[in-house]
N, C-alpha and C positions, 0 to 999 in steps of 0.2 A: 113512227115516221115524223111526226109533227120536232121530236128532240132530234133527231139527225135536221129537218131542215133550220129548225132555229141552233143549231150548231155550228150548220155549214155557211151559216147568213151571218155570224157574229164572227166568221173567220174573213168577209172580207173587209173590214178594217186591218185588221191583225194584218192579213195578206199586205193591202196596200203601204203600210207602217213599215211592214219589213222591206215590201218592193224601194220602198222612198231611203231604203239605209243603202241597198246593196246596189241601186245602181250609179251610174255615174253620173259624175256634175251635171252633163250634159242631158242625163235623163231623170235625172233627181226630179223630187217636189218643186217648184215652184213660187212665189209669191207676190201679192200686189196689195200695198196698202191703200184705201181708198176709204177716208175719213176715216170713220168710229170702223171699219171692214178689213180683216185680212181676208183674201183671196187667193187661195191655195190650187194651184193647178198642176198636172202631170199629163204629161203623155208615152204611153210606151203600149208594146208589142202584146196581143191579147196572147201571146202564148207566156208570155209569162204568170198568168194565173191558173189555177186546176183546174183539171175538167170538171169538177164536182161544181168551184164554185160559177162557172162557167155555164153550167147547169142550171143552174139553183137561180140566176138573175141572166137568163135566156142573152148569153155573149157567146157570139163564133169566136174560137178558138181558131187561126189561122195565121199562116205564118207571112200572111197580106193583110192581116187586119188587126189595125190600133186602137186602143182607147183611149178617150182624155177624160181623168180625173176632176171634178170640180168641187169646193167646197167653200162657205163662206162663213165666217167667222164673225161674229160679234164682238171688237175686243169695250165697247163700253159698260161691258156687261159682267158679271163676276164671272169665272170660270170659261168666258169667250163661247158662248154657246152658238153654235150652227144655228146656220136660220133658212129656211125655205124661202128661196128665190122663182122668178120667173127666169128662165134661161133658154138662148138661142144662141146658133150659132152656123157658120158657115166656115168650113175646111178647103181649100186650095193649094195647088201643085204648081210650079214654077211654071207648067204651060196655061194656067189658070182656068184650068177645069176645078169646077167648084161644084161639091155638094153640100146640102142641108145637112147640119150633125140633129140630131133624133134624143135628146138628151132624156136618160130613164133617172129620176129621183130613187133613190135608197135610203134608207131611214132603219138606222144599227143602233136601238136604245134613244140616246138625244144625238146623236151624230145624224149628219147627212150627208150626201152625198149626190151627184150631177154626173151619171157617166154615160157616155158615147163612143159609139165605133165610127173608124175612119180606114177607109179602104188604103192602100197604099202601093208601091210598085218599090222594088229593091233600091236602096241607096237616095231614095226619094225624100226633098225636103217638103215637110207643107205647112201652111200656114193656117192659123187658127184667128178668127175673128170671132168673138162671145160675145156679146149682149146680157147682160145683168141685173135685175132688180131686183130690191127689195121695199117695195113700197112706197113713200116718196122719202125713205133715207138714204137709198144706193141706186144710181141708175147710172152704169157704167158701160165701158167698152174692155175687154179684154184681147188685146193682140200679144202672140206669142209665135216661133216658129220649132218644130223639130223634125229632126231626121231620124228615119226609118228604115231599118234593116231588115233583110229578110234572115230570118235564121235556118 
């Protein structure tokens, strides 16, 4: 049990690497540089990941419900290594119903990782406001916006 679940746990980099090739511009990865920080962000459709791993880091799988990707980068550092932030954030709808995003850390080897679900309604655009720190060398704002479809 213990090798299927650290199996199923090292496929979702893998997963997201692939998700960030094959979709489009519009829903591709991301990025925001912010001093010595790249800040790597996605959002798209929790049906696009397996139920396994869907499973495995407790995400509904629905075809109303989104995730956003976070990662933060160190590039002053050899190899750009991930760093553990504090992270918030708040998701809004053009009629500005807002909710809290619930942001779960994930930690793949040295990778990290910031992910959240975000309800959604068909053809719906919404907007993302993130809150960022890393200690007193990153304390930023992430605004971003994407559309969601129902599949």
């Amino acid at each position: 049990m213990f090798q299927s679940l650290r199996l199923s746990r090292s496929l979702l980099p893998i997963l997201l690497l692939s998700l960030m090739a094959m979709t489009s511009t519009a829903q591709a990865e991301q990025k925001q540089q912010v001093g010595n920080f790249d800040i790597h962000y996605m959002a798209l459709n929790s049906t696009f990941i397996t139920p396994e791993i869907a499973k495995t880091y407790g995400i509904e799988r629905s075809s109303y419900n989104g995730l956003v990707n976070i990662t933060v980068l160190n590039t002053s550092q050899d190899g750009h290594p991930a760093v553990p932030v504090e992270i918030s954030g708040i998701a809004n709808n053009l009629l500005d119903a807002r909710i809290t995003l619930d942001f779960k850390e994930i930690r793949e080897g040295n990778s990290i990782y910031y992910i959240a679900e975000v309800p959604y309604r068909d053809d719906q655009e919404v907007n993302f406001t993130i809150a960022i720190k890393y200690g007193k060398q990153l304390n930023t704002s992430l605004k971003f916006k994407q559309k969601f479809y129902v599949d």
